[in-house]
C-alpha positions as CSV (number, residue, x, y, z in Angstrom):
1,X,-42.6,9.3,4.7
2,X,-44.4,6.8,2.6
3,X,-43.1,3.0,3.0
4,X,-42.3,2.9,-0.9
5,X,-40.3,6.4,-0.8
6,X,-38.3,5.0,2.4
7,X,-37.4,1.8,0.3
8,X,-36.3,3.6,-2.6
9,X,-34.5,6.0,-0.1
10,X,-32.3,2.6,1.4
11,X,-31.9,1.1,-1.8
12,X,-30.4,4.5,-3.4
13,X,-28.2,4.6,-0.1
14,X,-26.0,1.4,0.6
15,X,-23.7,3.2,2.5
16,X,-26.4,4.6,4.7
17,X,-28.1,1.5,5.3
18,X,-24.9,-0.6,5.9
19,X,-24.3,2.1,8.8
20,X,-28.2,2.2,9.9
21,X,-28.0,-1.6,10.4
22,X,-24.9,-1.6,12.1
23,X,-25.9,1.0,14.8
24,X,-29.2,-0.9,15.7
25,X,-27.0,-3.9,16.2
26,X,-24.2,-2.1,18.4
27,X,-26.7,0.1,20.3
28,X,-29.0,-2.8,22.2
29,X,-25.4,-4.5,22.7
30,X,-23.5,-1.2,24.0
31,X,-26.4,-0.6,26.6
32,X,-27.1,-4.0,27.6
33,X,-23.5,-4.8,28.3
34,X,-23.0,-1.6,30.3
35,X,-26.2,-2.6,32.4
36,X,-24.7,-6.1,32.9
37,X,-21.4,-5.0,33.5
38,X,-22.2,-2.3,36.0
39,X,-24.9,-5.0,37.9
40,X,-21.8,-7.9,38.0
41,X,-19.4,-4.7,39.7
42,X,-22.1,-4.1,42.3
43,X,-23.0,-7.3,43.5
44,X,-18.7,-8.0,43.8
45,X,-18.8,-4.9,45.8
46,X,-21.8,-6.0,48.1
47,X,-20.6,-9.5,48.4
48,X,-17.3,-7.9,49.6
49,X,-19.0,-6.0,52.0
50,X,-17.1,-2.8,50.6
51,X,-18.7,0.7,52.1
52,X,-19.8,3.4,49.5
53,X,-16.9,6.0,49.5
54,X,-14.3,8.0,46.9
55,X,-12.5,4.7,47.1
56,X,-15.1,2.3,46.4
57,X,-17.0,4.4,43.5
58,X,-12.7,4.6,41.7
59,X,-12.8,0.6,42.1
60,X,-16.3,0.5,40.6
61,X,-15.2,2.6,37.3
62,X,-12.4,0.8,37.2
63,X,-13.8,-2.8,37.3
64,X,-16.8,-1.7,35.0
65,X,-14.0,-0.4,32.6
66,X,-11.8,-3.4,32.3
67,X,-15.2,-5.5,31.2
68,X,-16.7,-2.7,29.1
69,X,-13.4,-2.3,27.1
70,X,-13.4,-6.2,25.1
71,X,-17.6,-6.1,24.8
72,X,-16.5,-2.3,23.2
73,X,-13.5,-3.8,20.6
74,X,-15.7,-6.9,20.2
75,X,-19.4,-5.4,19.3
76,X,-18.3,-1.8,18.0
77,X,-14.8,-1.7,16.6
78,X,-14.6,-5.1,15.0
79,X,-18.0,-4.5,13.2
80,X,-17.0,-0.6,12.2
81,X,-13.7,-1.7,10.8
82,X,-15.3,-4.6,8.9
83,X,-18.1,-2.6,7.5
84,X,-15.2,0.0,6.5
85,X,-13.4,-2.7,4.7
86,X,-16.5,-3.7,3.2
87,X,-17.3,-0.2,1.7
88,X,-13.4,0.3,1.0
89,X,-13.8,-3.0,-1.1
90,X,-17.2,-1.7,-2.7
91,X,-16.0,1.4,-3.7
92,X,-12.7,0.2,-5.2
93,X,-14.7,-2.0,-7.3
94,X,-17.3,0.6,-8.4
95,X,-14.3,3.0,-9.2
96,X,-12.5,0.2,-11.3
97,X,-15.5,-0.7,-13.1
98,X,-16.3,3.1,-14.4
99,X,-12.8,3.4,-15.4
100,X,-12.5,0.5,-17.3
101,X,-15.4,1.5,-19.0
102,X,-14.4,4.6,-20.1
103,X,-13.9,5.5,-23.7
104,X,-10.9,7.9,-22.7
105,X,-7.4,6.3,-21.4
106,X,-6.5,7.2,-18.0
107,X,-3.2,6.8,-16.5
108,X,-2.4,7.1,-12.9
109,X,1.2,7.4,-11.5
110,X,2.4,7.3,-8.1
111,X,5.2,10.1,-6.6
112,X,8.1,8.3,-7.9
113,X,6.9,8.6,-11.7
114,X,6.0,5.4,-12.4
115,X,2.7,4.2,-14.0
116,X,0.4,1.9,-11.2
117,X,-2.6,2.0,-13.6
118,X,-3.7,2.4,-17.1
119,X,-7.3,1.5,-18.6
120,X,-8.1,-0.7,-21.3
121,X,-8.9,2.3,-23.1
122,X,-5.1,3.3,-22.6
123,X,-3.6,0.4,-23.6
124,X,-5.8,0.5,-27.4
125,X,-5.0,3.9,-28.1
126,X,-1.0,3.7,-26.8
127,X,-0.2,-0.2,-28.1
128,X,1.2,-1.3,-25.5
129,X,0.0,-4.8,-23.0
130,X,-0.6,-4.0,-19.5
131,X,2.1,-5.5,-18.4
132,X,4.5,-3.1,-20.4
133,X,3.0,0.2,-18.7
134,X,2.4,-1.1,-15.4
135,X,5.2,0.0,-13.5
136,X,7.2,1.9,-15.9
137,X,8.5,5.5,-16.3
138,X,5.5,7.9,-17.0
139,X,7.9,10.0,-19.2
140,X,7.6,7.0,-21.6
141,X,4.6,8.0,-23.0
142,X,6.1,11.5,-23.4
143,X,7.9,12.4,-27.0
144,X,11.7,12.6,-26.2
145,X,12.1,16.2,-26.9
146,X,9.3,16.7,-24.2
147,X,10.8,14.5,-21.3
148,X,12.8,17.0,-19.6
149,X,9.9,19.4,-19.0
150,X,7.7,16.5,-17.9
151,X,10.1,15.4,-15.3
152,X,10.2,19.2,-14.0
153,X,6.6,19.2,-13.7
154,X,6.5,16.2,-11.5
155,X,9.4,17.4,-9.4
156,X,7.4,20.9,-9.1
157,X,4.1,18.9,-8.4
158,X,6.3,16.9,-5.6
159,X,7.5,19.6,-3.9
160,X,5.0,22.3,-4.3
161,X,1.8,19.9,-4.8
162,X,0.8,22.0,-7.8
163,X,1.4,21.8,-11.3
164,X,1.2,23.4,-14.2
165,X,-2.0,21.5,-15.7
166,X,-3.2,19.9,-12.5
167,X,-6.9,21.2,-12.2
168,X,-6.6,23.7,-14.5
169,X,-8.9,22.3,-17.2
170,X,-7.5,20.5,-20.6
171,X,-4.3,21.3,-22.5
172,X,-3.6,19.9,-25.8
173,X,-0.2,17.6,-26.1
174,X,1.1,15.0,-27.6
175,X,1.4,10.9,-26.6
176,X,4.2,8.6,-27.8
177,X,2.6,5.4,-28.6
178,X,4.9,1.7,-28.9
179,X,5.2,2.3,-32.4
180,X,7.0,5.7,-32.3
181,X,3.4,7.3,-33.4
182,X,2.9,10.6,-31.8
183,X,-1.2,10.8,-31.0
184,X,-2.3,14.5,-30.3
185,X,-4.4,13.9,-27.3
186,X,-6.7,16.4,-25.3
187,X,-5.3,15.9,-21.6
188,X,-6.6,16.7,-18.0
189,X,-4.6,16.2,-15.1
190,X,-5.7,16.0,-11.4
191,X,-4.8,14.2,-8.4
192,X,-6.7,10.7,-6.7
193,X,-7.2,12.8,-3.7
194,X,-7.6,15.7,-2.2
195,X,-4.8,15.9,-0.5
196,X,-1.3,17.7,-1.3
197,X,0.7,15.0,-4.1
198,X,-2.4,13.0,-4.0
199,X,-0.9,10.8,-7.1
200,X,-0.9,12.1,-10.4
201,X,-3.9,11.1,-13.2
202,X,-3.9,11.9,-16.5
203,X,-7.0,12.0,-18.8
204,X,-6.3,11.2,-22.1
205,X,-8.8,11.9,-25.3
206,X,-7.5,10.8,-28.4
207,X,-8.1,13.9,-31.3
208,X,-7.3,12.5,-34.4
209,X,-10.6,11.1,-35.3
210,X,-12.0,14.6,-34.3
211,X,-9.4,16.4,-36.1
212,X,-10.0,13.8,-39.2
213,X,-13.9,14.8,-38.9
214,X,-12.4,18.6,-38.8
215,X,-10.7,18.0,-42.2
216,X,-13.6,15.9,-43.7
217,X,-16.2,19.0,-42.7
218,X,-14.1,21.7,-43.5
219,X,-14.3,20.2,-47.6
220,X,-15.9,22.5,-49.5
221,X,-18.0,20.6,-52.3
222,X,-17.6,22.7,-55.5
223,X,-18.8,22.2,-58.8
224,X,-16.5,20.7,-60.8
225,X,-18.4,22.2,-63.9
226,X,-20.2,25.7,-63.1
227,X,-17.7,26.0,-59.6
228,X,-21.2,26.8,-57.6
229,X,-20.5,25.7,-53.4
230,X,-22.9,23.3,-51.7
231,X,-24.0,25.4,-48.3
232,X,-24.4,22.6,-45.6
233,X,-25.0,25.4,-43.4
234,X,-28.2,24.5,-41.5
235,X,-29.0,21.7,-43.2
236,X,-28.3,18.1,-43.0
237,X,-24.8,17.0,-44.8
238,X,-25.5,16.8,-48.3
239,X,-28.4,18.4,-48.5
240,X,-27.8,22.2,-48.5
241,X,-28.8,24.5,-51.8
242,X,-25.9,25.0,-54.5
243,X,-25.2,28.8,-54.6
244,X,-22.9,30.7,-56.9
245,X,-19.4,31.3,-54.7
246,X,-20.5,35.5,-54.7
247,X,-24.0,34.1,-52.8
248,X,-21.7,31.4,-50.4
249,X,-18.8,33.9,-49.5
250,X,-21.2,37.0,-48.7
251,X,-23.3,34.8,-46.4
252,X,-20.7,33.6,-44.5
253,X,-18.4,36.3,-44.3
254,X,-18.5,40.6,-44.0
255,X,-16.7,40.4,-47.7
256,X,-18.5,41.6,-50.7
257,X,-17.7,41.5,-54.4
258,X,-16.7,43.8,-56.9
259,X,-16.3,43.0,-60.2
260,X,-13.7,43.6,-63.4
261,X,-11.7,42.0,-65.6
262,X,-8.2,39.4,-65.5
263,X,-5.5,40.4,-67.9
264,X,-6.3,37.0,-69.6
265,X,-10.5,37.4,-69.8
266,X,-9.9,41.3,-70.2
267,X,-7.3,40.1,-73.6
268,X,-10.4,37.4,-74.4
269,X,-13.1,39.4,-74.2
270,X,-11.7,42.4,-76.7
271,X,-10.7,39.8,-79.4
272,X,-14.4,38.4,-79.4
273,X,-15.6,42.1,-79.5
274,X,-13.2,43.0,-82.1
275,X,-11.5,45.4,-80.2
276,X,-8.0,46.0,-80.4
277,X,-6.0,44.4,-77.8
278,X,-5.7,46.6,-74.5
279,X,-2.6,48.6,-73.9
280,X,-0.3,46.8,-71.4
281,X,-0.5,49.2,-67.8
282,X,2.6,50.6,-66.8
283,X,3.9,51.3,-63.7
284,X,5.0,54.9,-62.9
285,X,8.6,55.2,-62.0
């Protein structure tokens, strides 16, 4: 492999090169401790003049294992457990800093029902301070008439480790903000882990600017004069051909026109013709 792909390899990899650097500290150590160790036993054995037998080669594993065990805590499983700290730590503060980030709010409970995180992104849409959410009842973000069937879900999600949303895409609900506002939110829930009741986390993406887009597109601009539709369709906003409502209607739907007369415009169009006015229609009985 090329020197500049192996750099680029490392520096894409902290994990891996945390762990490389690690092993070709411990390695050396381990094997040069065992030779030292096992050279200190045999010259304590020779000095005691003890003969080579099933005896002497139990005493030999056992003296070489009573000064390989402190070199083993001291050179492997100090360093292992501080480089796991160390990448513990990292990763906490890599996961922290996309959430806070993030332009939806995310809430994440623990198995009593009781909110241990929200995002900044939470706390703007909902109103409330951190210190507010942090550690209350999850079912306070839940409208009241909703409560019960919230605190059913969790006690199924306890005691089954399922739920009824939990990994199965996005449902459509509704939050209860500080100020009694119910926000329609799009919401995905999953668990921190991947193990049974890993705790709860709920995704939260706030739909009333998408719904008020909704409204604002679903306008159609209509003459106030001749009635003839603007068709967007295709073209940028505001910049689509005025058709007559016949031409929008049959391009956008399987509907076609027929044409006649209202009773008003039928009455109208006889007087200007001169024609006597048309017989009211009745109805058979």
């Amino acid at each position: 492999m090329p020197r500049s792909a192996a750099v680029g390899h490392d520096a894409r990899h902290p994990v891996h090169r945390a762990a490389l650097a690690l092993w070709r500290r411990v390695l050396p150590a381990c094997l040069l401790g065992v030779f030292l160790a096992e050279l200190l036993v045999m010259l304590v054995l020779d000095r005691l003049h003890v003969r080579w037998g099933w005896a002497s080669s139990l005493l030999d594993a056992a003296l070489l294992t009573a000064l390989i065990l402190p070199l083993l805590y001291f050179v492997v499983l100090c360093p292992v457990g501080e480089l796991a700290a160390r990448l513990a730590t990292s990763a906490n503060a890599m996961f922290r800093a996309v959430v806070e980030a993030a332009g939806d709010a995310i809430v994440v409970g623990d198995l009593e029902g009781r909110i241990r995180y929200v995002n900044p992104a939470a706390l703007a849409m909902l109103g409330y301070s951190r210190e507010e959410l942090e550690g209350a009842d999850i079912a306070l973000l839940v409208p009241e008439e909703l409560r019960e069937r919230h605190r059913e879900g969790m006690r199924r999600y306890l005691e089954a480790g399922e739920g009824r949303g939990v990994g199965r895409g996005t449902v459509e609900l509704e939050a209860l903000a500080r100020n009694g506002a119910r926000i329609p939110v799009e919401v995905t829930f999953c668990a921190l882990n991947a193990h049974q009741n890993g705790l709860p986390v709920a995704v939260l993406r706030d739909l009333r600017q998408r719904r008020r887009l909704g409204l604002y597109e679903a306008l159609l601009p209509a003459c106030c004069i001749c009635g003839a539709i603007r068709d967007d369709d295709g073209a940028g906003h505001g910049a689509g051909d005025w058709k007559s409502l016949e031409d929008y209607v049959e391009r956008h739907a399987a509907a076609r026109f027929s044409h006649t007369f209202c009773p008003r415009c039928l009455e109208k169009y006889r007087r200007e013709q001169g024609l006597a006015a048309a017989s009211p229609v009745k109805m058979a009985s």
